[in-house]
DSSP file (Angstrom, degrees, kcal/mol; ACC not computed):
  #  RESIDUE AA STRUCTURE BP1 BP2  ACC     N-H-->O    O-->H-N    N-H-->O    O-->H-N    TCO  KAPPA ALPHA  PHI   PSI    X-CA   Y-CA   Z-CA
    1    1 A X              0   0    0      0, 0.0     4,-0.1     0, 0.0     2,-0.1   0.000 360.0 360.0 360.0 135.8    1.5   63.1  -33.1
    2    2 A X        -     0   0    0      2,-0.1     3,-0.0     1,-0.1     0, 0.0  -0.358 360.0-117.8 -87.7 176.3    4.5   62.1  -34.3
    3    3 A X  S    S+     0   0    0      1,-0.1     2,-1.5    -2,-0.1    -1,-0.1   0.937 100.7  61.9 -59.7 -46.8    7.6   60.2  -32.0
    4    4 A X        +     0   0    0     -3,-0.1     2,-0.4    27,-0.0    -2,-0.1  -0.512  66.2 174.8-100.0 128.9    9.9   63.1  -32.7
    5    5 A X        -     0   0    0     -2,-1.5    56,-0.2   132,-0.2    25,-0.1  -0.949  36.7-100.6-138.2 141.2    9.2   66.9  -31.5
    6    6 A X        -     0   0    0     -2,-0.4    55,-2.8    54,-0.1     2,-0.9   0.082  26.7-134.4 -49.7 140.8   11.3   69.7  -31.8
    7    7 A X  E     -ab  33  62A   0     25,-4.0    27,-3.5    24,-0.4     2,-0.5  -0.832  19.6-140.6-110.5 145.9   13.3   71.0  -28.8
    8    8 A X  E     -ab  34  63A   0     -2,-0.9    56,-0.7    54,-0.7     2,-0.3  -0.731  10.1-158.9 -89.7 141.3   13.1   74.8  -28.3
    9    9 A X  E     -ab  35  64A   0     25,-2.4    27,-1.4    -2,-0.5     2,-1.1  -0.857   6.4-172.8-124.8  89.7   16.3   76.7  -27.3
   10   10 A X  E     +ab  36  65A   0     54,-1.5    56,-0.7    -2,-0.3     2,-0.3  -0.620  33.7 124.5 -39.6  81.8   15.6   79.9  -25.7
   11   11 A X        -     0   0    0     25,-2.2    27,-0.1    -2,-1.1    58,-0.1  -0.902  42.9-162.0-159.8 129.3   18.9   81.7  -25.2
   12   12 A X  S    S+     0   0    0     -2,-0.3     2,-1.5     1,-0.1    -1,-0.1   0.587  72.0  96.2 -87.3  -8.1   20.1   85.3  -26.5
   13   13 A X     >> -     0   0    0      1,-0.2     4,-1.7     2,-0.0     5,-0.6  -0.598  64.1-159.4 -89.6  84.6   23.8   84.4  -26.0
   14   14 A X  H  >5S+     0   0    0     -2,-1.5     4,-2.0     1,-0.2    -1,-0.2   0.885  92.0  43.6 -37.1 -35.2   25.1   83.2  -29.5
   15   15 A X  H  >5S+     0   0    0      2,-0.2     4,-1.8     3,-0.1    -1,-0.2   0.976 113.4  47.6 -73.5 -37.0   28.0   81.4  -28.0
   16   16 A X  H >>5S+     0   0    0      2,-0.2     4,-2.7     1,-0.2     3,-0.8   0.998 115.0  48.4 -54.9 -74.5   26.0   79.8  -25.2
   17   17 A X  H >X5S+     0   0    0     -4,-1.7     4,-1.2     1,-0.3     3,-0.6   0.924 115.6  50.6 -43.2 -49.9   22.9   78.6  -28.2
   18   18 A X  H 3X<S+     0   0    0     -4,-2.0     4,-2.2    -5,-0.6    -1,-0.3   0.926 107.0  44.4 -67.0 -30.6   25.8   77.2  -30.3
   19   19 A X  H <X S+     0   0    0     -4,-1.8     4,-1.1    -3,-0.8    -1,-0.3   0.829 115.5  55.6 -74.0 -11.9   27.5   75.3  -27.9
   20   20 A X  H XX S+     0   0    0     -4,-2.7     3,-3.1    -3,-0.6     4,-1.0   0.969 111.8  42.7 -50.3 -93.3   23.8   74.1  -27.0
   21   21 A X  H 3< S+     0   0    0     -4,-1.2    -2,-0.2     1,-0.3    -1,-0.2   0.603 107.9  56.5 -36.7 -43.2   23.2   73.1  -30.2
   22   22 A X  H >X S+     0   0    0     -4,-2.2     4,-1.8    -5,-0.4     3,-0.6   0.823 108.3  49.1 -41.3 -49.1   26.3   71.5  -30.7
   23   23 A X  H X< S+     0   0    0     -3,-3.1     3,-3.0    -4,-1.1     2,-1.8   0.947 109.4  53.6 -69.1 -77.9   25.7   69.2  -27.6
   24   24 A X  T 3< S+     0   0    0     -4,-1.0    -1,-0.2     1,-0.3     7,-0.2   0.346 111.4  46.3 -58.2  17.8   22.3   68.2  -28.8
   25   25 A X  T X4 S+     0   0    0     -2,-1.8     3,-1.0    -3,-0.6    -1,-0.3   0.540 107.0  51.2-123.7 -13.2   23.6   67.3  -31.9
   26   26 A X  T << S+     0   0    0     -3,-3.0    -2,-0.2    -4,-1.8    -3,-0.1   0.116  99.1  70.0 -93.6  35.2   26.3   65.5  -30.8
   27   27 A X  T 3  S-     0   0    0     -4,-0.4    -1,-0.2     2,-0.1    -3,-0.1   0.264 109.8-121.7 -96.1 -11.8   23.8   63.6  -28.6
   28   28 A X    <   +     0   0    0     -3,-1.0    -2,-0.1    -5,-0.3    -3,-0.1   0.638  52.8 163.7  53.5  24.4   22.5   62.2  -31.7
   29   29 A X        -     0   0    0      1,-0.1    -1,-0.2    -5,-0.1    -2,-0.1  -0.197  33.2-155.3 -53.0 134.7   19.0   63.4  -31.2
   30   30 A X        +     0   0    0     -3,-0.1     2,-0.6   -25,-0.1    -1,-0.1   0.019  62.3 116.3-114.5  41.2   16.9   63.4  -34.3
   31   31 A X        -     0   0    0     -7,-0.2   -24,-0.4   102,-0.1    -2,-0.1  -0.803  69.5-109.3 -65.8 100.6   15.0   66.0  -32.7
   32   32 A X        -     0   0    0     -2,-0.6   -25,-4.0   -26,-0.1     2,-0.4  -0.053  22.9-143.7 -22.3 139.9   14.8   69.8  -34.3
   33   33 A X  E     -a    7   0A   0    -27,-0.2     2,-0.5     2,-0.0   -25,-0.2  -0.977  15.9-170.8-121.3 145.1   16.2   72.1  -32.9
   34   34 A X  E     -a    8   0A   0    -27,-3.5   -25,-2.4    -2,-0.4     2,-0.7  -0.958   7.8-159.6-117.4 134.4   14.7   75.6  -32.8
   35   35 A X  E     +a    9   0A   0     -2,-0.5   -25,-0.2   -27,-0.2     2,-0.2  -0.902  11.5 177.6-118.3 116.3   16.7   78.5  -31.4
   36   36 A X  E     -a   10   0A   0    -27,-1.4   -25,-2.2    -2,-0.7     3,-0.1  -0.603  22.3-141.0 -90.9 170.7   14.8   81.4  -30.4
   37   37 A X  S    S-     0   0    0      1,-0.3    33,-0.5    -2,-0.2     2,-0.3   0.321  70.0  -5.4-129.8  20.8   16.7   84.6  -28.8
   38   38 A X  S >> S-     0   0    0     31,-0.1     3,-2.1   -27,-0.1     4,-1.3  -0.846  87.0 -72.3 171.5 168.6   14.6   85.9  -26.0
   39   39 A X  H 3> S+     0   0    0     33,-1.0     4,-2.0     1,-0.3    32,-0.1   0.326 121.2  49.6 -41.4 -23.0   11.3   85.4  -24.3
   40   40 A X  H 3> S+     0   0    0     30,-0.2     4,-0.7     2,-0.2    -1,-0.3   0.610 104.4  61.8-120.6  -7.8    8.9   86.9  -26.9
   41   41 A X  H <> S+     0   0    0     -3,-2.1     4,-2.6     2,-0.2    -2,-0.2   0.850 108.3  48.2 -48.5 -59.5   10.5   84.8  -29.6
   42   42 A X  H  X S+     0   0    0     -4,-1.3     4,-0.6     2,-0.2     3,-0.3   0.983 107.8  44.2 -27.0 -95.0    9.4   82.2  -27.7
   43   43 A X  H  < S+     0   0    0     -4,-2.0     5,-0.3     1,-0.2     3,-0.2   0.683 106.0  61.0 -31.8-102.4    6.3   82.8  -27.0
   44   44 A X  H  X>S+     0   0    0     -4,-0.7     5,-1.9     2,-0.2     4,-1.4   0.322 110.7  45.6  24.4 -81.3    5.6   83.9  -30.5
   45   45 A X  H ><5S+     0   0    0     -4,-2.6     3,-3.4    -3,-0.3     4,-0.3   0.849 116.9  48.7 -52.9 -87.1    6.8   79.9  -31.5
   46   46 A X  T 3<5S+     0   0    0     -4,-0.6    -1,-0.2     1,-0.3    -2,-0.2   0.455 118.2  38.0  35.7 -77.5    4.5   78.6  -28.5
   47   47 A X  T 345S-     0   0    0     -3,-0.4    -1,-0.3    -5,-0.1    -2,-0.2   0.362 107.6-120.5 -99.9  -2.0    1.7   80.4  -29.5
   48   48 A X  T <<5 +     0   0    0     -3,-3.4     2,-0.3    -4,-1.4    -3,-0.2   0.918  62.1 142.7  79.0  34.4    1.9   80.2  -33.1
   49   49 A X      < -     0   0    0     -5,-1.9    -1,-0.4    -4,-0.3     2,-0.3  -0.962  52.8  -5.6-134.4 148.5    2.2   84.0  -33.7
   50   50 A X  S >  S-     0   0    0     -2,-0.3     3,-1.0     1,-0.3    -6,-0.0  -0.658 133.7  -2.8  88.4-117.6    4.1   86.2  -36.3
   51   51 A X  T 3  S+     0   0    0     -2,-0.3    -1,-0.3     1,-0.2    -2,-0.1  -0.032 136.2  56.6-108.5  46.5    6.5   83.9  -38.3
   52   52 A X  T >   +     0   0    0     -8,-0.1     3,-2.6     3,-0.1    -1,-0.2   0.408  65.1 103.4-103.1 -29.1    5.6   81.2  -36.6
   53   53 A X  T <  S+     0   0    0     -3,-1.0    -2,-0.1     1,-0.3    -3,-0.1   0.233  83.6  54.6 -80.5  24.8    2.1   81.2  -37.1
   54   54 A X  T 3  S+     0   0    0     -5,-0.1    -1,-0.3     2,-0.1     3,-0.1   0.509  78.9 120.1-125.5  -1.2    2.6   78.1  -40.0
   55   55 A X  S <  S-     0   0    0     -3,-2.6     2,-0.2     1,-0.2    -3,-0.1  -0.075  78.1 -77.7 -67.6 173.2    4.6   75.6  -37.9
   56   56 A X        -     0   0    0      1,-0.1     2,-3.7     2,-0.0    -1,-0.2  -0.525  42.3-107.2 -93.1 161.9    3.3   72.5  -37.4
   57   57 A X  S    S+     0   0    0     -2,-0.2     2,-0.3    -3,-0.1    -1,-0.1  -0.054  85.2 100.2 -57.9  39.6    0.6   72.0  -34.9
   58   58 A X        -     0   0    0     -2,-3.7     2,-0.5    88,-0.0     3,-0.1  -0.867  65.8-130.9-127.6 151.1    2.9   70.1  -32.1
   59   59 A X        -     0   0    0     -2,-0.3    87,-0.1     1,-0.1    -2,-0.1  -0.972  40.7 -97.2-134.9 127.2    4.5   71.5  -29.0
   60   60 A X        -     0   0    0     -2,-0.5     3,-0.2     1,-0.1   -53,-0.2   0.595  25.9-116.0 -29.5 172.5    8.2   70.6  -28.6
   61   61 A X  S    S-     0   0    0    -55,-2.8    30,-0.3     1,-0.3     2,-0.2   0.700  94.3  -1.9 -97.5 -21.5    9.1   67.9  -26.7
   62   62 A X  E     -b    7   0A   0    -56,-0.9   -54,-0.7    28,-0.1    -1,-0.3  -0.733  62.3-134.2-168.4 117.8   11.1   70.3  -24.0
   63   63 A X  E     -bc   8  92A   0     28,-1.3    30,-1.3    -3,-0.2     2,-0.5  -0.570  12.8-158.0 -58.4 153.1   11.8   74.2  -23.7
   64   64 A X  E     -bc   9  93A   0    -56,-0.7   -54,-1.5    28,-0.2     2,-0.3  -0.818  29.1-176.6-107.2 125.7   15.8   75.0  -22.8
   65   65 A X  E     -bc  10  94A   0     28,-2.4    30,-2.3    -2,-0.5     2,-0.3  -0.969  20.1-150.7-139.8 139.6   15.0   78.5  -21.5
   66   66 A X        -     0   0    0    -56,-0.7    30,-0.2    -2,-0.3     3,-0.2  -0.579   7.6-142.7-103.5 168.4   17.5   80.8  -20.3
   67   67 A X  S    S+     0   0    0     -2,-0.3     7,-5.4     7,-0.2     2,-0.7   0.944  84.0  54.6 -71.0 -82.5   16.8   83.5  -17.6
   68   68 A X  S    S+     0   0    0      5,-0.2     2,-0.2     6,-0.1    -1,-0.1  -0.515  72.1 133.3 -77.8  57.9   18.6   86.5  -18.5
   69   69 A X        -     0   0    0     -2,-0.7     2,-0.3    -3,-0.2     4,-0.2  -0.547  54.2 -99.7-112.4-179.5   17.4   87.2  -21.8
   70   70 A X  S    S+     0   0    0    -33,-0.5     2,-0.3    -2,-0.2   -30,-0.2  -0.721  92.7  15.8-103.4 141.2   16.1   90.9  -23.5
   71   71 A X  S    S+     0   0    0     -2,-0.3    -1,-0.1   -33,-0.1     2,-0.1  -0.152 137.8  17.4  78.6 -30.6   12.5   91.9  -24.1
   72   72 A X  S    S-     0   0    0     -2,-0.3   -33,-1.0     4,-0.0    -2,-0.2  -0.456  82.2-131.3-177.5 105.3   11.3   89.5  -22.0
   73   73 A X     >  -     0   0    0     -4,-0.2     4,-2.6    -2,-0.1    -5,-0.2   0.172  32.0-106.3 -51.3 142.5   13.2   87.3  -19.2
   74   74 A X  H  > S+     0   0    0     -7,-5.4     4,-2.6     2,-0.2     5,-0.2   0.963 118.8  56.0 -20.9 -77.1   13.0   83.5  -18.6
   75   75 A X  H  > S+     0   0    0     -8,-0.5     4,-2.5     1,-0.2     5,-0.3   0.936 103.6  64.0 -52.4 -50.1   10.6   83.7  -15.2
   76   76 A X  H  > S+     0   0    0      1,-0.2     4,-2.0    -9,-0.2     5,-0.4   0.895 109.3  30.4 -47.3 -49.8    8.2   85.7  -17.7
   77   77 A X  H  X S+     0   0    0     -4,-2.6     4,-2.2     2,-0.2    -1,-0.2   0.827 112.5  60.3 -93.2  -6.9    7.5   82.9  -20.1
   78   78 A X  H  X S+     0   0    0     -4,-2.6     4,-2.1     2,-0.2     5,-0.2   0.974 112.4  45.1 -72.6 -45.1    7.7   80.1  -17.6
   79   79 A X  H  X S+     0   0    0     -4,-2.5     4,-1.3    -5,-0.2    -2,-0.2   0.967 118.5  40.1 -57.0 -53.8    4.6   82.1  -15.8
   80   80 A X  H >X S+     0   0    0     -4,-2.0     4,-1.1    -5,-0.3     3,-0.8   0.991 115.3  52.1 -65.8 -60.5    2.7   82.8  -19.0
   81   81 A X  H >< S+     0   0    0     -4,-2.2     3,-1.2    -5,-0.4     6,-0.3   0.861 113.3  43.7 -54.1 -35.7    3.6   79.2  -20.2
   82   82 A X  H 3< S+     0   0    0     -4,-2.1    -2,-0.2    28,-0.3    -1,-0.2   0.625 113.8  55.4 -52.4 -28.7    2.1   77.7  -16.5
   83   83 A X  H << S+     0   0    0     -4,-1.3     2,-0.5    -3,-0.8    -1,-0.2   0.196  89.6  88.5 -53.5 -12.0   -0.9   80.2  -17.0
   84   84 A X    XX  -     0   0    0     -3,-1.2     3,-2.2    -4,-1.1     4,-0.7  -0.910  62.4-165.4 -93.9 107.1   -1.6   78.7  -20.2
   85   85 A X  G >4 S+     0   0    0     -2,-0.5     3,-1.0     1,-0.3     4,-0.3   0.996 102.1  46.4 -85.1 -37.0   -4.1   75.4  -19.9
   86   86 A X  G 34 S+     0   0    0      1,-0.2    -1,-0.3     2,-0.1    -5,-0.0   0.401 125.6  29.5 -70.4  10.1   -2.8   74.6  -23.7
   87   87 A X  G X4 S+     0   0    0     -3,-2.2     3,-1.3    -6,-0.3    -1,-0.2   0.232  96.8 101.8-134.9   5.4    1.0   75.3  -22.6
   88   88 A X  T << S+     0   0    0     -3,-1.0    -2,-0.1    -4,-0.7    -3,-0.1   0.690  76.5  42.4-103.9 -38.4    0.8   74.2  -19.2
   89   89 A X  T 3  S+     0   0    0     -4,-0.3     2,-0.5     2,-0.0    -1,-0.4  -0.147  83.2 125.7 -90.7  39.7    2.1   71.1  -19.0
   90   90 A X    <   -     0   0    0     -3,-1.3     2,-0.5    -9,-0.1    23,-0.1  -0.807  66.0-107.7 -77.5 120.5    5.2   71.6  -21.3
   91   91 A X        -     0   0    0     -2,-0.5   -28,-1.3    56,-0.5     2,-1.0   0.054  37.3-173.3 -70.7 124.8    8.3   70.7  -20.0
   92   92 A X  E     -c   63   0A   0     -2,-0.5    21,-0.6    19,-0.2    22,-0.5  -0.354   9.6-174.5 -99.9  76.2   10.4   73.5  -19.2
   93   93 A X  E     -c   64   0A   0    -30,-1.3   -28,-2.4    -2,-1.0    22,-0.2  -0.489  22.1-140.8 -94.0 122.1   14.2   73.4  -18.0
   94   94 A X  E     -cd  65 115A   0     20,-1.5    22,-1.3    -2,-0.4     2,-0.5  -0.396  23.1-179.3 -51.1 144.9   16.0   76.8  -16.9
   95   95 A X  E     + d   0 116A   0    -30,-2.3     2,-0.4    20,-0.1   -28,-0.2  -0.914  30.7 139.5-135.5 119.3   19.7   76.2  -18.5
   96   96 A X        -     0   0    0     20,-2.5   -30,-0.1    -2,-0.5    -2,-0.0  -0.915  64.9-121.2-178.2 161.1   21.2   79.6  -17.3
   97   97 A X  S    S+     0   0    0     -2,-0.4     2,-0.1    20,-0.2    -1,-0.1   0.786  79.6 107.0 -69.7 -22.7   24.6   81.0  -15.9
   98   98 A X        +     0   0    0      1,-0.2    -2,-0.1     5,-0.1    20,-0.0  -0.356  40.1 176.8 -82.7 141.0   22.8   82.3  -12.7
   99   99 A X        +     0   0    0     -2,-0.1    -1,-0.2    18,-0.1     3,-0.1  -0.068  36.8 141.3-114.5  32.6   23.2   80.7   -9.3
  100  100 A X     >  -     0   0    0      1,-0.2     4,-1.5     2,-0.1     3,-0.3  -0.488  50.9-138.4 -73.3 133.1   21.0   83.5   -7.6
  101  101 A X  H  > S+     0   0    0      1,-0.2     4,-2.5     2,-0.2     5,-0.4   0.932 104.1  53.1 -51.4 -35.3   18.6   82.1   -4.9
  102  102 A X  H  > S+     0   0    0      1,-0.2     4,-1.9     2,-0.2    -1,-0.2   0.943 103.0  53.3 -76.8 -29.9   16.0   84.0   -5.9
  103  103 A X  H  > S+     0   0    0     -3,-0.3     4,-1.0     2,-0.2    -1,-0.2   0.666 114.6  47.3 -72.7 -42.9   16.2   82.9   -9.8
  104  104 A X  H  X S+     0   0    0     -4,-1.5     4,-0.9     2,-0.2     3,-0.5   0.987 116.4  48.0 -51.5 -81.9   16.0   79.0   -8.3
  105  105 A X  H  X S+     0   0    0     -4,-2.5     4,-0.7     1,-0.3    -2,-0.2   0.670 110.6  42.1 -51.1 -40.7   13.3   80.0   -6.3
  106  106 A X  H >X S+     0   0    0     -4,-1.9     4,-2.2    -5,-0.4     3,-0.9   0.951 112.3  55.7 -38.5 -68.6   11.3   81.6   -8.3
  107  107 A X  H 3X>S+     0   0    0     -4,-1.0     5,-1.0    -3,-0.5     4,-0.6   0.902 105.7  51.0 -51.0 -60.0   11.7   79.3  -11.0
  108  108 A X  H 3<5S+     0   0    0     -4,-0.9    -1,-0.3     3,-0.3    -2,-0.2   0.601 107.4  54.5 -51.8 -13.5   10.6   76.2   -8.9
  109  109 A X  H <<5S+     0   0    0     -3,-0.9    -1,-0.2    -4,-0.7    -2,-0.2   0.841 103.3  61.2 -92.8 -34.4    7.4   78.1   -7.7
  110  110 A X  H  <5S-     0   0    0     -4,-2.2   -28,-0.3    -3,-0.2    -2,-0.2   0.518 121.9-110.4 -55.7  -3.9    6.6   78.6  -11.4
  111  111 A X  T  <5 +     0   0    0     -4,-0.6    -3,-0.3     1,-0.2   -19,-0.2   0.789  55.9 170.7  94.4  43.5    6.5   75.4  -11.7
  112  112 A X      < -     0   0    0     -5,-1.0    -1,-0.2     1,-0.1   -19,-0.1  -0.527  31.1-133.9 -91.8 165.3    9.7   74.7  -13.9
  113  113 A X  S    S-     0   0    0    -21,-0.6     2,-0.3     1,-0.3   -20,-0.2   0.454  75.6  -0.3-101.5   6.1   10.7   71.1  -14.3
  114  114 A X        -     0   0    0    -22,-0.5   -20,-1.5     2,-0.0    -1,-0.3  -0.833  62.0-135.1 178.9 164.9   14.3   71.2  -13.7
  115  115 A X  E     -d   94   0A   0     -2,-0.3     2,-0.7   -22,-0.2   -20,-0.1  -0.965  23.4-177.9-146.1  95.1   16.9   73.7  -12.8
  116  116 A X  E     -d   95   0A   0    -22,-1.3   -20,-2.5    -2,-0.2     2,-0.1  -0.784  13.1-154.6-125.4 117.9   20.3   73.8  -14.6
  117  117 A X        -     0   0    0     -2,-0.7     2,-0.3   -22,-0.2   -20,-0.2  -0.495  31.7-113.1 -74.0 139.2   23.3   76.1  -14.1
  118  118 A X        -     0   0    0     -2,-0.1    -1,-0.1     2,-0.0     7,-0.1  -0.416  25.8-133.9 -51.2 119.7   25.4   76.5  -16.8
  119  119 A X        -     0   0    0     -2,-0.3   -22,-0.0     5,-0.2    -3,-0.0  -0.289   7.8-141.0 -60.4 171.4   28.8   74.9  -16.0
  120  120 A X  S    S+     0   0    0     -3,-0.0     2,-0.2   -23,-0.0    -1,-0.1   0.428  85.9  94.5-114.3 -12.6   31.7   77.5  -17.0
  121  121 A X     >  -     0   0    0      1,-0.1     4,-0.7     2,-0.0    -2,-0.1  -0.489  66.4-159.4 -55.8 130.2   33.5   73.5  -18.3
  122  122 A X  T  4 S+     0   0    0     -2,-0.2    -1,-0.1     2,-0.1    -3,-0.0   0.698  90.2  48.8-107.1   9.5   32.6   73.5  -21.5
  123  123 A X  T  > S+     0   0    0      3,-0.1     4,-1.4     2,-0.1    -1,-0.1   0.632 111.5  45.2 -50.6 -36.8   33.1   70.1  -21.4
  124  124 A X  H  > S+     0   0    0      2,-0.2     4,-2.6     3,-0.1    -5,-0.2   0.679 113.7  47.9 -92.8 -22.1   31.2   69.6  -18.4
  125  125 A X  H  < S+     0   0    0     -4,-0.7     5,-0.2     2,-0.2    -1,-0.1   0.571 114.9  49.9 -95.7  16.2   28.0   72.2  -20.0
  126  126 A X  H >> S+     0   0    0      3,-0.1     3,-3.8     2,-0.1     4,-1.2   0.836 118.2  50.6 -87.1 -80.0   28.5   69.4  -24.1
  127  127 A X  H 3X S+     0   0    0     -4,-1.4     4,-1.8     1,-0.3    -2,-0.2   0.535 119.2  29.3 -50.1 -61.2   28.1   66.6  -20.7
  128  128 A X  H 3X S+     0   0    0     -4,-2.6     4,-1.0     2,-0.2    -1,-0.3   0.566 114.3  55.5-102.3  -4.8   25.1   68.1  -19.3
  129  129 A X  H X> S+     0   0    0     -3,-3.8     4,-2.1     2,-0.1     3,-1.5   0.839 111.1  59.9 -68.1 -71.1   23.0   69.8  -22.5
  130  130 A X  H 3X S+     0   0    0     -4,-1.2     4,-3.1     1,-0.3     5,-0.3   0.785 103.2  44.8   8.9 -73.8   23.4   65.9  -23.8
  131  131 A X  H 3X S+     0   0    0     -4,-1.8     4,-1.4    -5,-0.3    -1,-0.3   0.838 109.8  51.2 -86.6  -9.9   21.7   64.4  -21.1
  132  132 A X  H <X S+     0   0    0     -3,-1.5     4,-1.2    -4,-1.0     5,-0.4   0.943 115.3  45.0 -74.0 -41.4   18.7   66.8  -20.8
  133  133 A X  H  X S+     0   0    0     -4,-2.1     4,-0.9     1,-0.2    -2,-0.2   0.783 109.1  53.1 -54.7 -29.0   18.1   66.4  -24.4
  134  134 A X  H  <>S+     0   0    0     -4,-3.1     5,-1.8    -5,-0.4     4,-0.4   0.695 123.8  33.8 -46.5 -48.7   18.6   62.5  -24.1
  135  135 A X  I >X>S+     0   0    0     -4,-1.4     5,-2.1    -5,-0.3     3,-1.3   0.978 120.4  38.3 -70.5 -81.7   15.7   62.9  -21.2
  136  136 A X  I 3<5S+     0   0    0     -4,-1.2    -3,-0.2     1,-0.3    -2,-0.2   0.610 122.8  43.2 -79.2 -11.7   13.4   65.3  -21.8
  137  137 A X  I 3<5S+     0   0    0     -4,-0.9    -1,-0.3    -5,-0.4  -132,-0.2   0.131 131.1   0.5-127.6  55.8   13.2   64.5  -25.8
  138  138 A X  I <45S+     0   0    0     -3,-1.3    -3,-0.2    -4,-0.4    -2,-0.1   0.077 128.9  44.0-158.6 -39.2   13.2   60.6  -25.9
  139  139 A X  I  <<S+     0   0    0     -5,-1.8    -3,-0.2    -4,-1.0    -4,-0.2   0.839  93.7  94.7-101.8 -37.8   13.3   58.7  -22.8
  140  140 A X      < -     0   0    0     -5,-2.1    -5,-0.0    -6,-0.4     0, 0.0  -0.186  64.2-144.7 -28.5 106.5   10.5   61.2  -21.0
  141  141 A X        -     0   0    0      3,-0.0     2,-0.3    -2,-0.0    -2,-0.1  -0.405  18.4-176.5 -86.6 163.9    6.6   60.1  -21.1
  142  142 A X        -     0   0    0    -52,-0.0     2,-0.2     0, 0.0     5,-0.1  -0.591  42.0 -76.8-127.1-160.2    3.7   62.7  -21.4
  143  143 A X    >   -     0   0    0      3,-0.3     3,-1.4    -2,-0.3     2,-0.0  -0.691  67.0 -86.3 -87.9 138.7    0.1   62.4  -21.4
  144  144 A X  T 3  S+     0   0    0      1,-0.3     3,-0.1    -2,-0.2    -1,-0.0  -0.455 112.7   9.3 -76.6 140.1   -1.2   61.1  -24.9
  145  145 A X  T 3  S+     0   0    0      1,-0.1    -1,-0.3  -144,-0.0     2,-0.2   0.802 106.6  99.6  66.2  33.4   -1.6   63.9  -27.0
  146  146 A X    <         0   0    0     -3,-1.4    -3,-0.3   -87,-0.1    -1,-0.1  -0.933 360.0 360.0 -87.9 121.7   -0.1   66.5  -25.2
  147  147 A X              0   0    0     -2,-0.2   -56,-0.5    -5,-0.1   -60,-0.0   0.688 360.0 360.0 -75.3 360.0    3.5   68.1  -25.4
């Protein structure tokens, strides 16, 4: 496996995914970045289906998942990815605009690994894409051989 693995960006909001991307590249990550634009996109990279089905055989170093996306929500693929014994430990952080209790809660019973509201700074949401990308796709351990 190599040191550097892609992060996936789950997010249907073109401005939101660019300023994402934007942060994680001015983080100086030499991670890929993949942007999908909703839930089944996802999956579909995940699972290696549709135009996907040629990537290489590694799973990213950390999903960015948004909630509120079309065809298929946030809480939907963190439950299929936790339902998954080959997906199952991937780390997964909500980044999304909603402060609903139930949307936290939920997430944290699905097991997600961290829980981040978008700030409405966009100073403060460069500050804080940064340091999850800094975390989850270099200073973060796994299990060997596993994403």
């Amino acid at each position: 496996m190599s040191a550097i693995r892609t992060i996936l960006l789950a997010e249907d909001s073109p401005a939101d995914a660019e300023m994402a991307i934007d942060a994680l590249r001015e983080a100086n990550l030499a991670n890929p970045i993949v942007h999908v634009e909703d839930g089944v996109e996802a999956l579909d990279y995940l699972e290696r289906r549709g135009r996907y089905a040629d990537r290489p055989d590694e799973e990213p170093a950390v999903l960015l998942l948004d909630i509120k996306m079309p065809r298929m929500d946030g809480l939907e693929v963190l439950q299929r990815i936790r339902a998954s014994e080959k997906l199952r430990r991937l780390p997964v952080v909500i980044l999304s605009s909603s402060r609903e209790e139930s949307d936290l809660a939920r997430s944290w019973d699905l097991g997600v690994n961290a829980y981040v509201v978008k700030p409405v700074d966009v100073e403060q949401f460069f500050g804080a894409v940064k340091t999850l990308g800094k975390f989850w796709a270099v200073i973060n351990a796994t299990p060997n051989g596993e994403g």
